[in-house]
N, C-alpha and C positions, 0 to 999 in steps of 0.2 A: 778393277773388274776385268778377268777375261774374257775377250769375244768365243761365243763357241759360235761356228758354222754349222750350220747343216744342209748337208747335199740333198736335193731334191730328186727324186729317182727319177729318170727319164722314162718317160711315158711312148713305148713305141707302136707303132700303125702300122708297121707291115712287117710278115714271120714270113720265113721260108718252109715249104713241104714238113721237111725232117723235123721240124719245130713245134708241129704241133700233133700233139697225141690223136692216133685215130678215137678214142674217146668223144671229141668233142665233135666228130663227125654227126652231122645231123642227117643229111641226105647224098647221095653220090648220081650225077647225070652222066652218062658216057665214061666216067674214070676222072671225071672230075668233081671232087671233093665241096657241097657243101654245109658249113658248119652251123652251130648254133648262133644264133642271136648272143653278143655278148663275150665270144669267147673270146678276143683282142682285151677283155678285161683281164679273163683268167690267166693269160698268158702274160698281163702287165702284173699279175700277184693283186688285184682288186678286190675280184670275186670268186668265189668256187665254182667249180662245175655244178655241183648242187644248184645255187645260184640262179642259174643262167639255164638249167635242162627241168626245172619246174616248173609247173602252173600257176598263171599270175589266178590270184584271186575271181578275179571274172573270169576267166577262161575255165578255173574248176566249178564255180557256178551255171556259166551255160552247158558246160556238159552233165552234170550232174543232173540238171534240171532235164536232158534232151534223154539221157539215158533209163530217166524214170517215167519218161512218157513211153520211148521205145520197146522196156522191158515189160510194164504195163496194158501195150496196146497191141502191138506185135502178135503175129501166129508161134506159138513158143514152137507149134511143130513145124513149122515151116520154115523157119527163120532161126538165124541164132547171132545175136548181137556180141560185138567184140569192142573192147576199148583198150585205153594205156598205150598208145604209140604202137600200133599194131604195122608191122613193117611189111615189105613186098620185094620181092625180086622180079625185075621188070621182063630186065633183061641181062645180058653179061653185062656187068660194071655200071651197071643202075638199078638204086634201092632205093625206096621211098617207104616212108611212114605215114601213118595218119590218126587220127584224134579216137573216131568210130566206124566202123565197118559192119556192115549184115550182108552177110552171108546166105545164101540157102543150105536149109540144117543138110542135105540130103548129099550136097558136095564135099560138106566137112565129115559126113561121115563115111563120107567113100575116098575119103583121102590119105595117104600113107603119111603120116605126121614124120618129120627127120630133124626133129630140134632149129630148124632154119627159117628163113623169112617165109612167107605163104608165095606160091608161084602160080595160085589159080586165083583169079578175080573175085571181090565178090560183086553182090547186085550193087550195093552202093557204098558213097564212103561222102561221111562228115567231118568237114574240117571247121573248127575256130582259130581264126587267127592266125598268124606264123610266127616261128620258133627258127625261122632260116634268117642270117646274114648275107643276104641277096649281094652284096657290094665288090664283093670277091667274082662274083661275075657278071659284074658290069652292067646288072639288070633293075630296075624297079620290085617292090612290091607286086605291083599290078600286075609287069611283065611275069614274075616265078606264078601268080595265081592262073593264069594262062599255060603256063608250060607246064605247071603240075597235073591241071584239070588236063590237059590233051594228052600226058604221057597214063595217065586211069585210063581215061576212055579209049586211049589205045592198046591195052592192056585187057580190055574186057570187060571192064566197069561200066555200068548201064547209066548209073545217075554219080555225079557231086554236089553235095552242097557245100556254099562256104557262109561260114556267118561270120560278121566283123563288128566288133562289140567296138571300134574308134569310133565309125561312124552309123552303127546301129542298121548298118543291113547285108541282106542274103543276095547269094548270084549261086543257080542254077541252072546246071546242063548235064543233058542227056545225050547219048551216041547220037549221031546224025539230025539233032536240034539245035538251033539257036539256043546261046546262054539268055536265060532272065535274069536280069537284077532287078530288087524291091527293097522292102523295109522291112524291117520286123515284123511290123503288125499284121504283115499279109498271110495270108495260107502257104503254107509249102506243102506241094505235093509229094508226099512218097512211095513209091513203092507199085504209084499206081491205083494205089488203093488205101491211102491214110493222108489224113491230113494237118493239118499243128500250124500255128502260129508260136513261133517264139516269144513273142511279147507277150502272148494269152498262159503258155506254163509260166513264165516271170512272175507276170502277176500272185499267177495261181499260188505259186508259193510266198510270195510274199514281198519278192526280190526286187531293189531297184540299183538297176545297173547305170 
């Protein structure tokens, strides 16, 4: 009986610049690159980009779910609701994405559309979760939910929310406010003038996350 061998493919943890396709750029701070959750897979041959730049199953259920309250309750003339990783030009060589965005209708339609990221703020911006590999620079979770929410709000963004389906709660901050964090089942204020509890659409649909 002959032995066959087989070579186990080396599993590598750190690429160089040139190594990775601007593709799996997720967000860029200052001119420094960062990328999706996951892509240290695509580049070991794991996973696809597909993979790894999707919505996990709860994350398309809490927006789904927040998008048909928003669309539903909303001033349509007033307001106009944006989703699918809506991107921002901050500043030179910083871009950033986000989950949901509203906008006031009356700035998007005074706006000269140029195929490119949006460069005027809107009033608020919903985030779920993160879809960033924080570890390339050197940060926490915690820390990038911090530096995203301050680079909005310096940017012109009035409100963020964040919702965190690990541990089932919200952190909220406004220009020139303390951040609140809560749970779900609380009220979130938006807009100034609506209000939602996450856990209460859940329910409503039916959903247990």
């Amino acid at each position: 009986m002959v032995a066959v061998s087989t070579k186990r493919k080396r599993i590598r943890t750190k690429f160089a610049k040139h190594e990775i396709p601007k593709s799996l750029i997720y967000e860029e701070y200052d001119g420094k690159p960062m990328y999706y959750r996951g892509y240290k897979d695509v580049l070991n041959q794991l996973k696809t980009k597909e993979e790894i730049m999707g919505e996990s199953d709860t994350q398309a259920i809490i927006i789904g779910v927040l998008m048909k309250y928003l669309l539903k309750n909303l001033d349509e003339d007033a307001y106009f609701v944006i989703t699918n990783e809506v991107g921002f030009h901050l500043k030179k060589r910083s871009n950033v994405s986000s989950d949901i965005v509203i906008y006031e209708k009356a700035a998007l339609q005074n706006h000269a559309f140029k195929d490119k990221y949006f460069e005027i703020p809107p009033l608020a911006v919903i985030e779920v979760d993160i879809q960033a590999d924080t570890t390339d620079f050197g940060i926490s979770e915690m820390d990038y939910y911090g530096i995203k929410t301050k680079k909005l709000l310096d940017f012109g963004v009035r409100e963020v929310i964040w919702f965190f389906s690990g541990t089932k709660q919200q952190f909220v901050s406004r220009a020139g406010q303390d951040g609140i964090i809560s749970t779900w089942e609380k009220n979130v204020s938006l807009l100034g003038e609506y209000q939602f509890s996450l856990e209460q659409l859940l329910q409503k649909e039916g959903f247990k996350l």
